[in-house]
Each structure stands twice: as C-alpha cells, then as structure tokens.
C-alpha positions as CSV (number, residue, x, y, z in Angstrom):
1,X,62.0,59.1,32.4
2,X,65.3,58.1,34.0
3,X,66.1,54.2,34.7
4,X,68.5,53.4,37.3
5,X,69.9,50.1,37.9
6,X,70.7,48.6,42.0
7,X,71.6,44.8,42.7
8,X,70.7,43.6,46.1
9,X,72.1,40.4,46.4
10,X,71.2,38.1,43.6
11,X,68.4,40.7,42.6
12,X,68.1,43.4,40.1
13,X,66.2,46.2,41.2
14,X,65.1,48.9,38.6
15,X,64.5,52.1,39.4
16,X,62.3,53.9,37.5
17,X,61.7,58.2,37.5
18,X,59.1,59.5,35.5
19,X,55.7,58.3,33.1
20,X,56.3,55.2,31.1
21,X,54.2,56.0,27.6
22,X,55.5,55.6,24.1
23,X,58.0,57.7,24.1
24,X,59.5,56.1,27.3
25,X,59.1,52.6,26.5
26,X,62.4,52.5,24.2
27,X,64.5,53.6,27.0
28,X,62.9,51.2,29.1
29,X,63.2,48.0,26.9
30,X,67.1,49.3,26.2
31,X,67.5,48.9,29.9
32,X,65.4,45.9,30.2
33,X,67.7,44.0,27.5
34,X,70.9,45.3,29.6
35,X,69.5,43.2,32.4
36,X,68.5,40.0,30.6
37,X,72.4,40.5,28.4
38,X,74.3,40.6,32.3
39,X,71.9,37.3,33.3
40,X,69.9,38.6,35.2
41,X,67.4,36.3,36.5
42,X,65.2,38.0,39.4
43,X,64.4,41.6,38.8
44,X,62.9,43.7,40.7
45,X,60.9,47.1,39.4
46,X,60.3,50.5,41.9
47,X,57.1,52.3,40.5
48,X,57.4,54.6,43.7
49,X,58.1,57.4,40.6
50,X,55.5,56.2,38.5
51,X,52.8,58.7,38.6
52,X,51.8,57.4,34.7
53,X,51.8,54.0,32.4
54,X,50.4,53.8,29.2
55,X,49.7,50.4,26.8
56,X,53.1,50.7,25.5
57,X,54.8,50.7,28.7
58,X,52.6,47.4,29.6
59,X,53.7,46.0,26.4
60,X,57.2,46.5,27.6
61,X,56.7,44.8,30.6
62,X,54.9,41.9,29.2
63,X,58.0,41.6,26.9
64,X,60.4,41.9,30.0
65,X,58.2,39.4,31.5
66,X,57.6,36.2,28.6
67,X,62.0,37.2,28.5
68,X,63.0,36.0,32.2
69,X,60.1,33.3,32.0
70,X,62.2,31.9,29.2
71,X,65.2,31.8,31.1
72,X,63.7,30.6,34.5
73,X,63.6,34.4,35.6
74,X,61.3,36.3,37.7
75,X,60.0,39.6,37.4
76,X,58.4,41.7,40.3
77,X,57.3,45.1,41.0
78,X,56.4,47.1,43.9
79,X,55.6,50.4,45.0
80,X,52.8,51.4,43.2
81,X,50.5,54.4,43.7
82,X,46.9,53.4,43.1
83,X,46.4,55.7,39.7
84,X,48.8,53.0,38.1
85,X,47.6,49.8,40.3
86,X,44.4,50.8,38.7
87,X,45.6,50.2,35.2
88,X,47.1,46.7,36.5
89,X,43.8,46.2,37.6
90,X,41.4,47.3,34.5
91,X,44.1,45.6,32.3
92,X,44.2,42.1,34.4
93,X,47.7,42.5,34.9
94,X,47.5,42.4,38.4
95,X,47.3,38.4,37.6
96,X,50.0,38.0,35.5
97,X,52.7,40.4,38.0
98,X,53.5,39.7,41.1
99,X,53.0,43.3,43.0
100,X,54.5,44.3,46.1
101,X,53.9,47.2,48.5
102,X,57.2,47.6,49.3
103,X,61.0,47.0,48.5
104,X,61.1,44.7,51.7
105,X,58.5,42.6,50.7
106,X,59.2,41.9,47.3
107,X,62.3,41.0,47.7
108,X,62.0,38.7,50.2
109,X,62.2,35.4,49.3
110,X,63.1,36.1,45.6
C-alpha cells in the first residue's frame, strides 16, 4: 500500500494505493498521526485504489476519526468502488463517514 499526501486549500487529501488489511494498517495510522502532528483539521481520504479493507483498516479509520472529532476536525472519504462501500455498509459505517463519489464533491464545502 502506498499513502500519499496532497493539500487543497485548507484540506488534506490522502491518497491511498493498494488493500488496507493488517499488515497495511500501521503504515496507514503512521501517516494518519503525520496529519493530526502538522494540524490538520479537514482530511480528505481517495479510496479510488482501494480494491480491499479489512477490520483493521476500519479500526484505523475509526481511530483517525474519534482523533479530528477531538480537535474539531473532519474526516471524509470518497471514491469508493462498491466491493468496499459494501463493507461500509454491512459494518454501519456508512453512518458514522461522510462518503463522497468524488474529489469535487467532498471537498466542497469542507
């Protein structure tokens, strides 16, 4: 998985290459706790990449989350194929992120 880090504006956008599982999910909270170190308070996941995610890659993004809640942050994600908007959905995460369908639309208004 590769993790690659854009600011638009005020916004933190995350790109993200490849399946998030358990042996992704370091690399990605690493990154994740980059973000929250530089203040970043509006960040923005790509899951255009993201053919796979597994419990410990939600876990991560729970984590990522309850962290910008804390600090009056917001977290949104977008561009996800349906394989992994089903697991938002079977999970009831779907309530709990805010998903996009695209870059344009999640960022607007952020």
């Amino acid at each position: 998985m590769k993790v690659v880090r854009e600011q638009k504006g005020d916004c933190t956008v995350c790109l993200i290459d490849g399946e998030i599982n358990l042996n992704t999910s370091p690399d990605l909270r690493k990154a994740f706790e980059d973000y929250i170190r530089d203040n970043a308070r509006k960040v923005a996941i790509d899951f255009s990449n993201v053919p796979y995610i597994d419990s410990s890659g939600l876990a991560t993004l729970i984590e990522l989350f309850q962290r910008l809640k804390k600090v009056n942050g917001k977290l949104r994600i977008y561009s996800v194929s349906e394989k992994v908007k089903n697991v938002f959905e079977v999970t009831k995460l779907h309530k709990l992120f805010e998903i996009y369908d695209d870059q344009e639309t999640a960022l607007e208004g952020f």
